[in-house]
C-alpha positions, 0 to 999 in steps of 0.5 A: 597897647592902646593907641589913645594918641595920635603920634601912635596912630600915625605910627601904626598906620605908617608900619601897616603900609611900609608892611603892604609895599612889598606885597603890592609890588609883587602884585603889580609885577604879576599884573603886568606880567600877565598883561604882556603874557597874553597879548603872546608877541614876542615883544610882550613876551620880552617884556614879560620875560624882564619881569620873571626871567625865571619863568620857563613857560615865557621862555618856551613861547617866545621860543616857539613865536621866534621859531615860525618868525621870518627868517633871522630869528631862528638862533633867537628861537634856540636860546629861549628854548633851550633857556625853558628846557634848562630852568624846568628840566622835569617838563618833557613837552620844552624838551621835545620843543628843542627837538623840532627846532634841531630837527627843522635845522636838519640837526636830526642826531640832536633832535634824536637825543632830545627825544630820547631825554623827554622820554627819560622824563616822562616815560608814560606821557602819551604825547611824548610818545606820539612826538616821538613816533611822528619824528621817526615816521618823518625820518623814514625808520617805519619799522621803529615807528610802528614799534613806538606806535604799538607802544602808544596805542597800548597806554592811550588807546584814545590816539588811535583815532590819530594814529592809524590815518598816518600809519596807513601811508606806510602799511596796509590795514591788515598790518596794523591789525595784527601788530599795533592796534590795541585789542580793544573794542573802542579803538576798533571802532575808531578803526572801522571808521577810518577804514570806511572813509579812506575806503581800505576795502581790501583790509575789510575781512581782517578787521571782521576777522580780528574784531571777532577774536577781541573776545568783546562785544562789538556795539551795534552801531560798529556792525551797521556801519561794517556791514552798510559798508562792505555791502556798499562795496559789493563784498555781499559774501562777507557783509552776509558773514558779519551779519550772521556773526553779529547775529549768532554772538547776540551783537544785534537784535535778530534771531539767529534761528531765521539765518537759514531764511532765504529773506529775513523778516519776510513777513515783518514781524520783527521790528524794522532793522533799515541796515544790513539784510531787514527791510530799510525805509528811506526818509520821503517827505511825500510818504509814510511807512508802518507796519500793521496787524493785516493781512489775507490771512489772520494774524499776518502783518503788512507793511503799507507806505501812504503817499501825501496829496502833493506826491509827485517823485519816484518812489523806491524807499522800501527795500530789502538786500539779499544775498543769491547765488550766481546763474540760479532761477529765483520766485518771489510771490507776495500779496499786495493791496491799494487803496485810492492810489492815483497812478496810471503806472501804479506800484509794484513789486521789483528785483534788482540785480547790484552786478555790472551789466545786468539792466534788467528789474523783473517786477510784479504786476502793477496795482492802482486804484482801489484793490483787495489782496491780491496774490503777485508773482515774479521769477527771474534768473540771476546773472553769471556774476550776481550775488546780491539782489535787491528787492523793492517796493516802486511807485514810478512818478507822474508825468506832467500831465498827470495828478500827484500820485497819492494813495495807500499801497500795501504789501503782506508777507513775501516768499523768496525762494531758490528755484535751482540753476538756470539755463547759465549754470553748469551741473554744479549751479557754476557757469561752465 
């Protein structure tokens, strides 16, 4: 029909808006629904809750706003939470709200049967299970926790990393190892870091031990951090294990023909590992490390550290750990070179024994100034209770009075060798 008149104009322009009203309203309802829904009172979430009464979410909020009100509000909190469980009953997270509010009330039976109703929901939704695991450690039932908490691990192994912190309050390490931890290689990192930062030392061995059985390779990154970390704490006999392992399954980059060595990569020609038992270079403003092709016979190589013009502090970044058998006799020999190093100690070679009470560091002779390769040599006798040396390149700092010790040291490759039992040790090498 043509609208050629005007009275049918107006009438189609007055059905068009008479049609838009209803939507406009609802419009404007959800509007201001959503205004009042975050500003997140409980006086908007009131006025919100007016305009859709049947909206669960609202009521779940307001329900957890009134919950940590001051006190009055509590039985205010049950309703509306109770209200959001009942109008979406399919959403276990309002269920599991109920269930903390009978729990802050000592209502632990009630709570108990919520949970139980969230996990009939939502039987694989891991945060339920987490609820649930957290509920039953708070009630003291850590053998149900543990159980729940295996069961999490197993469906989310991402909770592990906020799992084990709380379950270590009430088991040690190892047992979490062999009845919760997932055999998963990620969620054995995430242990190995919390074990590191709460220090657990003592479950050390049974992760190295059950890492191994995972059948996975382990990262890298995982077998610095275990073995700079047990090496830290003076287990050198199972950081050396972890080493070799790692070594033999291909985990790091060292060739497992040179295990037997008494001193890995004693003539630096494999690249720098700086953990474990390689050669580690310690980050120096003042000083400069490289490996070059050199040495006082062909086809050696060295490594040489370059001290700057402003050089003035101790300097002992370049070490290497080694592991050695209590009460033996021990020879270090080495060459070394200097070029220009103004230092009126000068630098050398140093072996220190990480055991209680063993102040002595045997060294080399030092060198300054300018010199051509020149053969150094140390020998020493290992403690009664020393298992680990180490061995460093040191260049003591200037006095006050004296120039900044700069210049070029160098050192080609060593040779660390047992020499047998020392005057300490019994027929066997052990202290009689």
């Amino acid at each position: 029909m043509a609208l050629d008149t005007l009275p049918r104009k107006l009438t189609a322009i007055l059905l068009a808006l008479a049609a838009s009203v209803p939507l406009s309203v609802s419009l404007w309802s959800q509007y201001r629904t959503d205004f009042y829904s975050r500003q997140g009172t409980a006086e908007s979430l009131q006025q919100a809750i007016a305009l859709q009464p049947g909206n669960a979410e609202l009521h779940n909020r307001l329900g957890r706003v009134l919950l940590y009100s001051p006190a009055g509000a509590a039985l205010r909190a049950k309703g509306e939470l109770e209200r959001a469980a009942a109008l979406d009953p399919r959403t276990a997270t309002y269920t599991i709200d109920v269930a903390l509010y009978l729990e802050l009330a000592d209502d632990f039976e009630g709570a108990a049967r919520a949970i139980e109703r969230a996990r009939r929901v939502e039987p694989r939704t891991p945060f339920i299970l987490w609820h649930e695991t957290n509920f039953w450690l708070r009630r003291e039932q850590n053998g149900r926790a543990m159980g729940l908490a295996r069961e999490l691990l197993r469906m989310a192994p991402e909770y592990t990393a906020r799992a084990v912190p709380l379950l270590l309050r009430v088991a040690p390490g190892s047992t979490l190892l062999d009845d919760v931890v997932p055999k998963d290689v990620n969620a054995y990192g995430n242990v190995l870091e919390i074990f590191r930062r709460e220090d657990r030392i003592e479950s050390a061995a049974k992760f190295w031990e059950r890492a191994l059985e995972l059948g996975q390779p382990l990262p890298e990154g995982h077998v610095r951090m275990f073995v700079d970390w047990v090496l830290a704490r003076g287990q050198s006999e199972l950081a050396l294990r972890a080493w070799s392992d790692a070594a033999r399954h291909g985990w790091i980059p060292v060739d497992p023909e040179t295990l037997s060595e008494p001193l890995y990569n004693a003539d630096f020609h494999y690249p720098l590992l700086n953990f474990g038992f390689d050669w580690r270079v310690e980050a120096n403003a003042d000083a400069s490390v490289w490996v070059e092709s050199g040495g006082p016979r062909g086809g050696q190589q060295s490594l040489c550290v370059q001290f700057s013009q402003d050089a003035r502090g101790d300097y002992a970044g370049v070490y290497h750990y080694a592991a050695v058998q209590p009460a033996h006799h021990y020879e270090l020999r080495a060459s070394m070179r200097t070029d220009k190093l103004i230092s009126n100690s000068g630098a050398w070679l140093q072996v220190q024994e990480m055991a209680p009470g063993r102040g002595v560091t045997p060294s080399t002779e030092p060198l300054m100034g300018t010199n051509p390769w020149k053969e150094v040599l140390l020998q020493m006798e290992t403690g009664p209770e020393t298992k680990l040396v180490r061995l460093a390149l040191v260049r003591p700092a200037p006095t006050l009075k004296e120039p900044p010790s700069s210049g070029l040291v160098c050192v080609s490759p060593l040779e660390w060798k047992p020499l047998g039992p020392g005057r300490q040790a019994g027929p066997t090498g052990a202290q009689p």
